[in-house]
N, C-alpha and C positions, 0 to 999 in steps of 0.2 A: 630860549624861546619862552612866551609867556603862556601858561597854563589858561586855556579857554572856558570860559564858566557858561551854562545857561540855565537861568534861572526863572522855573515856573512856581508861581505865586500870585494868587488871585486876589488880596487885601494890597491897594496900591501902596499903603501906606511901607508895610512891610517891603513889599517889592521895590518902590524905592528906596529901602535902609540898606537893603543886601545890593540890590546893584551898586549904588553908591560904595558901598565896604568895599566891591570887586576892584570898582576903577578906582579905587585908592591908593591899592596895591599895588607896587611896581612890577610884578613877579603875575600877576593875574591882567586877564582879559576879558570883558564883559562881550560875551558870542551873541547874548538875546536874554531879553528880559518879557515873559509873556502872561497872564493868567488865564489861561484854559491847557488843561492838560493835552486836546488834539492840536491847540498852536505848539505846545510843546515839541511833541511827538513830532509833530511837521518838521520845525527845525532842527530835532533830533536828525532827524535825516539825512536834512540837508547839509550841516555846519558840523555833524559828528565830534561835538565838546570832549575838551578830556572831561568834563565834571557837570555831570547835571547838577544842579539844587530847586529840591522837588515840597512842596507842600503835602500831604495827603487830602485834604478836604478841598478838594477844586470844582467848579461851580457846574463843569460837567459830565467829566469821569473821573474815579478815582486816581489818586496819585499810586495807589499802587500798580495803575494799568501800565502807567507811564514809567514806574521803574524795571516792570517785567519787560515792555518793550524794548527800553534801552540794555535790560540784562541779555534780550533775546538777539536783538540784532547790531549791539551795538557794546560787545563785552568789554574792550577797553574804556570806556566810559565809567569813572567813578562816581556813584549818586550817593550822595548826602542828601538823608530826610531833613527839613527843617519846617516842622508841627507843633501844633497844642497837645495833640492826641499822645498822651505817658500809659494808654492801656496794655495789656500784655498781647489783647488780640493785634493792634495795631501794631504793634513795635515786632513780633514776630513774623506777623505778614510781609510787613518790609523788608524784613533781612531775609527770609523763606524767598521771595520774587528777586532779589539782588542788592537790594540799599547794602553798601558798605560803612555807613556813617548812619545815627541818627543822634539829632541835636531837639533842643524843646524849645520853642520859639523866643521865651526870653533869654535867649542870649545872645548876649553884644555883640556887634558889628565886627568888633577886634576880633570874636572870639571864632565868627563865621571863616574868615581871613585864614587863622592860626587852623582850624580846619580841615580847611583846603588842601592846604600845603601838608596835613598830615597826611590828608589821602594820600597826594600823589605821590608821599616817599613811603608808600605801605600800609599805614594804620590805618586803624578802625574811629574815629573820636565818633564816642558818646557822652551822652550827658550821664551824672554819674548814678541821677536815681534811675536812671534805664539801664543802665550793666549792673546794677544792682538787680534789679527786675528778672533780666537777661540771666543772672547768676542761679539767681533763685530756681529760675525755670527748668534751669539745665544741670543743678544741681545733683546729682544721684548719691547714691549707698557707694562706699567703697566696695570695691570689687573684692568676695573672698580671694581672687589671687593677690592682691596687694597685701590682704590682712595677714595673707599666710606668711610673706614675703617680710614683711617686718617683724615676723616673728624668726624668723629662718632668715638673718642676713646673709648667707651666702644665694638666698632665691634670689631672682631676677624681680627687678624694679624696674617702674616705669619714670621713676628718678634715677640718673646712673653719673658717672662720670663726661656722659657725653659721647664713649667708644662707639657705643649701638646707635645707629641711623634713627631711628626710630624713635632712642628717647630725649629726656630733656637734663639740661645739668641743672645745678640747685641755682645758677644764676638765672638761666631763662624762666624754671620755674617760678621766682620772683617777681620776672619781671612782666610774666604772663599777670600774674596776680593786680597788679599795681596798673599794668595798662586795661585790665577785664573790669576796672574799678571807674574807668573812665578817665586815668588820669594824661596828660599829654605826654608825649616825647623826652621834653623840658622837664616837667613836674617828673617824671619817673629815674630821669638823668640827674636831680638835686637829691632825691629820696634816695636813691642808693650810690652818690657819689660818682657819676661815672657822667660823661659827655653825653648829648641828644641823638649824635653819630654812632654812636657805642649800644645805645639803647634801638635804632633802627637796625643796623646789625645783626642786634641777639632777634629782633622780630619776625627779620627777614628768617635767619636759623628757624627760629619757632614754628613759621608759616608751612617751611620748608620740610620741616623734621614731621609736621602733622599733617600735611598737605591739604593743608586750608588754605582759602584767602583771604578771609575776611576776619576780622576780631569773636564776631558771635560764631563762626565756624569753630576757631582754638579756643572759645570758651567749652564749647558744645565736646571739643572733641577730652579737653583735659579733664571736664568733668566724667567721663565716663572712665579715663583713667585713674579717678580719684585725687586729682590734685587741686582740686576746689572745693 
């Protein structure tokens, strides 16, 4: 079955570049293409898309109303931001209400497509100066238990072999790094050698091990364990 897309965007111009990208796709279905955030919301409703794609700047509620609504009553719904707005206020707003994606508006048609399809097998795609940002934000001090830990290798790490439920091996910690950076499935699966299938996998592991679901949550959470 094809992945349902509906897409709120108030610049027609845009609106018709991403609906077009949708019905291009063989694997995608264009659900509704609207610009007002309460048409959105409306057809949120009604048609329950796997994949909103949300603007923030809409002509007359915020997109972030519209991502908290579909996080609220409509959680299998995957939302992808696609904005101008690269601030920190905006871009944590989003992920804070539920965006599991955010993209900066110029990016290509192809790249909206290639997206998608990351959402619905797990990721997070961002653009890369926003998990940059995102990095930044969530950045901390190593934890004196880490420091101690490296000094004393028989201490417990939150780098392990993988036995402990809890931690990460030195693969996913990789490849947490490399996907936190913005980079795709693909691009992460050529950098360390290994299949796009193999890199969803270790994701899925990661998500699971951290129990996050989003990319900015396992950024948020491995920062705190010092692995960023």
């Amino acid at each position: 079955m094809r992945h349902q897309v509906l897409i709120v965007e108030d610049e027609p111009e845009l609106l018709l570049k991403f609906a077009t990208a949708v019905q291009s796709d063989p694997l995608l279905a264009l659900s509704g293409a609207v610009p007002t955030g309460k048409a959105g919301m409306a057809l949120l409703d009604a048609l329950k898309p796997d994949v909103l794609l949300v603007d923030l700047g809409l002509p007359d509620i915020s997109g972030i109303e519209v991502i908290r609504h579909s996080a609220l009553h409509h959680p299998n719904t995957d939302v992808l931001v696609v904005t101008m707005f690269g601030d920190d206020q905006h871009v944590l707003a989003s992920i804070e209400a539920g965006a599991t994606g955010y993209l900066l508006k110029d990016a290509l048609a192809d790249r909206i497509c290639v997206s998608i399809h990351e959402l619905r097998a797990g990721g997070s795609p961002i653009t890369p100066s926003i998990a940059r940002k995102v990095l930044a934000r969530f950045r901390l001090p190593v934890p004196a238990t880490i420091q101690a830990s490296s000094k004393n290798p028989g201490a417990k790490s939150a780098v392990s072999d993988g036995s402990s439920p809890a931690s990460l091996t030195e693969r996913e910690v990789d490849i947490l790094r490399l996907v936190a950076k913005g980079l795709s499935f693909n691009e992460v699966g050529d950098s360390l050698g290994i299949s796009p299938h193999t890199v969803v996998a270790h994701v899925k592991k990661i998500y699971r091990k951290l129990a996050v679901h989003s990319r900015g949550e396992a950024v948020f959470e491995a920062g705190q364990m010092g692995l960023l």
